[in-house]
N, C-alpha and C positions, 0 to 999 in steps of 0.2 A: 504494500500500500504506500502510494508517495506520500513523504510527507509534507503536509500542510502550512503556507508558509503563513506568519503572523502580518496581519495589517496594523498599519498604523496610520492615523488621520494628524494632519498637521495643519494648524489654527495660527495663523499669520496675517497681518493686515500689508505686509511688504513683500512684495510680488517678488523682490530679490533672496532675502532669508528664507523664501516657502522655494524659490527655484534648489538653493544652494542643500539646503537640508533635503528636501526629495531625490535630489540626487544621489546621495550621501547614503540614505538611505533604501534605494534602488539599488545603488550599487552592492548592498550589503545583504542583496535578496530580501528585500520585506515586500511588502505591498504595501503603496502610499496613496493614500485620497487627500485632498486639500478641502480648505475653507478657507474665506477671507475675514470671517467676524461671526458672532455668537450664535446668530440665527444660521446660518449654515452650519456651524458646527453641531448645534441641536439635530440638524436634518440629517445630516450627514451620518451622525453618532447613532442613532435611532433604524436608519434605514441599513446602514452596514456594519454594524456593531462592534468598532475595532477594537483589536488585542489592547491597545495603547495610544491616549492622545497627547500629543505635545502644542501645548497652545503658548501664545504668548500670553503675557497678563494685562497687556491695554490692547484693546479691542476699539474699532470704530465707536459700535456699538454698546461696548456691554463692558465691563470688565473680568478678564479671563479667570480671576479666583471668584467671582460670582459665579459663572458658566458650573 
């Protein structure tokens, strides 16, 4: 049976920091979803349920220790 690789969803308002980290992490075999602020990361976290989310703590929207 292969094994399963972990996702991880990454919550960035910096379209630069969410490129550099996806990569980072692609290349280390995970599987990477992005968001750009709080309400996406709700959507996001809900509909594909990742192993681990790394968010930043200021958000557009929201602030990421509230989230």
């Amino acid at each position: 049976m292969p094994k399963k690789t972990k996702t991880i969803l990454v919550v960035d308002d910096s379209p630069v920091m969410q490129r550099v980290t996806e990569k980072m992490l692609n290349n280390s075999g995970f599987t990477v979803y992005s968001s750009y602020n709080g309400a996406e990361c709700l959507r996001e976290a809900k509909g594909k349920l990742p192993d681990i989310i790394l968010m930043d703590v200021i958000l557009p929207d929201s602030n990421g220790k509230d989230i």
